[in-house]
C-alpha positions as CSV (number, residue, x, y, z in Angstrom):
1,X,-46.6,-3.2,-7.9
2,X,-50.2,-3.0,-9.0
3,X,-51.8,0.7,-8.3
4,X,-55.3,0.9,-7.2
5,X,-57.5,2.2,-10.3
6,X,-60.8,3.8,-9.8
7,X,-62.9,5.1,-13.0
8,X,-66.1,7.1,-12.7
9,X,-68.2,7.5,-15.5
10,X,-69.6,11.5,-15.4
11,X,-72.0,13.1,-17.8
12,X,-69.8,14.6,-20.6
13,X,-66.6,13.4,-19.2
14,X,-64.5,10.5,-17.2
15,X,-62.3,10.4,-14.8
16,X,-59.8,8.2,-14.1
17,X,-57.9,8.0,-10.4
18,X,-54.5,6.0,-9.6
19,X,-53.2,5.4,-6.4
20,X,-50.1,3.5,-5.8
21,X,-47.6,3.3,-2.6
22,X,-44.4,3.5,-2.4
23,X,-42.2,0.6,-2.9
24,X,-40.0,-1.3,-0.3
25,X,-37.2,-2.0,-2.9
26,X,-37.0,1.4,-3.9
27,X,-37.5,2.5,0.2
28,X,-33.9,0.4,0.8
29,X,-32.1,1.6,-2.1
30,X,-32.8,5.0,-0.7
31,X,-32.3,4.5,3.2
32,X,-28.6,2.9,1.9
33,X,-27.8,5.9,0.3
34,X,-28.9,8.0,3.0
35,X,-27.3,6.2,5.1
36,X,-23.8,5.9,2.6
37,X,-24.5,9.8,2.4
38,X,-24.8,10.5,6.2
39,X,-21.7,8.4,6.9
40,X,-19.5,10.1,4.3
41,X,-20.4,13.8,5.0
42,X,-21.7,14.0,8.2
43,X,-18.8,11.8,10.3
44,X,-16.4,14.5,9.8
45,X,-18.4,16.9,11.9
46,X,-20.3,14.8,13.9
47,X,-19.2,12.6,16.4
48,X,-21.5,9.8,18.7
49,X,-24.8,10.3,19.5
50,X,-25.3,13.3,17.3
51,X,-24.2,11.5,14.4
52,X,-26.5,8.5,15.3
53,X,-29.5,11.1,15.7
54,X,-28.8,12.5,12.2
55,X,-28.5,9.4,11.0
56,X,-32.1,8.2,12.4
57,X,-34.1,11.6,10.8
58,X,-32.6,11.1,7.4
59,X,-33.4,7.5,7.6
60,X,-37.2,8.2,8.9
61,X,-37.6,11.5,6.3
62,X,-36.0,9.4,3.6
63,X,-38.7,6.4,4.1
64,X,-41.6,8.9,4.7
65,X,-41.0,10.5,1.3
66,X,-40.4,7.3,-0.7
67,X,-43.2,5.1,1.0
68,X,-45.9,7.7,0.4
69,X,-48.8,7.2,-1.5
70,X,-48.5,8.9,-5.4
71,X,-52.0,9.9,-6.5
72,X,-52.6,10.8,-10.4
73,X,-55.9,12.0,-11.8
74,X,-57.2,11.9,-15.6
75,X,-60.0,13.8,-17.0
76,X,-61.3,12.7,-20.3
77,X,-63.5,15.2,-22.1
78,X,-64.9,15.4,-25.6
79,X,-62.1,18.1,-26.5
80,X,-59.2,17.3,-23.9
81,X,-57.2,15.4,-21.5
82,X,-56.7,16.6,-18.2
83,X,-53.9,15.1,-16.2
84,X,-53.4,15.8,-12.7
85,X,-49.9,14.5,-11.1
86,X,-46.8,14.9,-9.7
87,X,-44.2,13.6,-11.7
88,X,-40.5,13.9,-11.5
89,X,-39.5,16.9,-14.4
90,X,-42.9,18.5,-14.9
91,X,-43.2,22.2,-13.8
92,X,-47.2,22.1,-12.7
93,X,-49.5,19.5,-11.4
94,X,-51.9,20.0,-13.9
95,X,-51.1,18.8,-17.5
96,X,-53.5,19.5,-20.6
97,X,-53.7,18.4,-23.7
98,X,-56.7,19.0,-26.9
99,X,-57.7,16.3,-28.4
100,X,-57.0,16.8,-31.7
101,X,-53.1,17.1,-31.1
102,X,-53.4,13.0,-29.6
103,X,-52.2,10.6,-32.9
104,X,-53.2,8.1,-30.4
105,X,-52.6,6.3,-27.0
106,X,-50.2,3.6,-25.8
107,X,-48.9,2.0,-22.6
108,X,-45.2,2.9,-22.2
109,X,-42.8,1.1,-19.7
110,X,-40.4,3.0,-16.9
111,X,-37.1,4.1,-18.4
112,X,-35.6,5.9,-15.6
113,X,-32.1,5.8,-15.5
114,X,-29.3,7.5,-14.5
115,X,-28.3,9.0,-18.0
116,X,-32.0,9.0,-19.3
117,X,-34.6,12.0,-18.2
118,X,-37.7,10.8,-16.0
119,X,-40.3,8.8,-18.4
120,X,-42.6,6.5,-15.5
121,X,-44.8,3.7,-16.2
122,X,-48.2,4.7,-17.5
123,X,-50.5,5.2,-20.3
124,X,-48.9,8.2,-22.7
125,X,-50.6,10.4,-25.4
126,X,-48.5,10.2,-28.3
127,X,-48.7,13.4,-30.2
128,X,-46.5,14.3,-33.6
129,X,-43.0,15.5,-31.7
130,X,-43.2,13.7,-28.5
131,X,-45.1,11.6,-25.9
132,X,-46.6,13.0,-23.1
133,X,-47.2,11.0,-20.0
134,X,-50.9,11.6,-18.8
135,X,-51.7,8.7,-15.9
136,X,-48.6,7.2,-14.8
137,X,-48.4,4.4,-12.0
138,X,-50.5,2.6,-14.3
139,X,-49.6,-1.5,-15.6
140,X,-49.8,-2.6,-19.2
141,X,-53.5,-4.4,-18.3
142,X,-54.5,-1.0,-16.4
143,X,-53.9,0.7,-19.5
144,X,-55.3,-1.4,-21.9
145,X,-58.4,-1.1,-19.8
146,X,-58.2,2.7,-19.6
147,X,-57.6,3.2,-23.3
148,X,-60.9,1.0,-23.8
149,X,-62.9,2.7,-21.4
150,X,-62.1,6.0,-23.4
151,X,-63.0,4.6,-26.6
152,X,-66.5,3.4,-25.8
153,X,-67.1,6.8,-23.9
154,X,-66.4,8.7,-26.6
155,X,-66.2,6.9,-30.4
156,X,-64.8,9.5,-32.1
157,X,-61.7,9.0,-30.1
158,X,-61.0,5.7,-31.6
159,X,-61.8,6.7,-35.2
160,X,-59.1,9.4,-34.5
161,X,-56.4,6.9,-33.3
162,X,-57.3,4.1,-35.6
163,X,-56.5,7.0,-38.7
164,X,-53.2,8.1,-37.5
165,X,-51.7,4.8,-35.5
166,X,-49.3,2.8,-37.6
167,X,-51.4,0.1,-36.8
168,X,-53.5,1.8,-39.3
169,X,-57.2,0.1,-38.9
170,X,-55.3,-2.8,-36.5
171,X,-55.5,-0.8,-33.4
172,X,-58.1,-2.4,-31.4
173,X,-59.4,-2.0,-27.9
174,X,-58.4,-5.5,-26.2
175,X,-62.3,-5.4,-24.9
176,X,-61.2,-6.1,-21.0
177,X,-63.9,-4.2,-19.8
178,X,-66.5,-5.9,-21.7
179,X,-68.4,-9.0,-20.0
180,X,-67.3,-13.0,-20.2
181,X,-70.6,-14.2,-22.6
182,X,-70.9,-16.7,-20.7
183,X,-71.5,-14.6,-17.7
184,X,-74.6,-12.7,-18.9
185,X,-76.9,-16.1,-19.3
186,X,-77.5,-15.4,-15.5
């Protein structure tokens, strides 16, 4: 599912805002287990109607809580990235990280499972020991257009990333924010 991507271009600094909703696959995996849950557990104690009324609030909770929107904010300074979020495994909403410690920037795929720790969809910072994940809810194209947004904001950011990606001076911006030729003979 596509999030909703908003980027504002400050003096001295951007910031980037995700929104995304929940989604209905995920809502039904969760109301069966709920449900699987409530059946299991709760039938021993519970008989009739006070079973059916548990069942109906941990149904309606359960949806409320996985059909809600997730925000994520990032800030983009000239020394540090500011991310603001709620993901699964962090231990504060706000997440901060210099500059100079980023080797350089990269789209990462969901690999949730159930033997793996947390690691959403979104655009990571990839510093020497680990990867940190700084706007998640974001798509491969979102991404791409973040990480060029960056770049033309502040140079010296792409000169960093261009020294230390293995992709050694063949990390390029794909240019998706830049206009079609064609359209600027207007």
């Amino acid at each position: 599912m596509a999030s909703k991507l908003d980027m504002r271009d400050l003096e001295g600094a951007l910031v980037i805002r995700v929104s995304r909703k929940g989604i209905v696959r995920e809502a039904i995996v969760s109301v069966v287990v709920a449900l699987i849950v409530v059946g299991v557990f709760a039938s021993r104690l519970l008989r009739g109607p006070m079973l059916i009324a548990l069942a109906v609030l941990v149904v309606a909770a359960d949806l409320i809580y996985v059909m809600r929107r997730r925000n994520a904010e990032l800030t983009v300074t000239n020394l540090e990235l500011r991310s603001r979020a709620y993901i699964e495994g962090w231990y504060g909403p706000v997440r901060s990280v210099p500059r100079a410690d980023i080797r350089w920037m990269e789209y990462q795929e969901d690999t949730t499972g159930p033997e793996t720790a947390h690691h959403p969809e979104g655009l990571y910072a990839v510093l020497d020991r680990r990867n940190i994940c700084l706007l998640p809810y974001v798509n491969e194209e979102q991404a791409a257009l973040v990480i060029d947004k960056i770049v033309k904001k502040f140079p010296d950011f792409g000169d960093q990333w261009r020294r230390q990606s293995p992709f050694g001076e063949n990390f390029t911006t794909l240019g998706l924010n830049e206009m079609n030729p064609r359209q600027d003979r207007h």
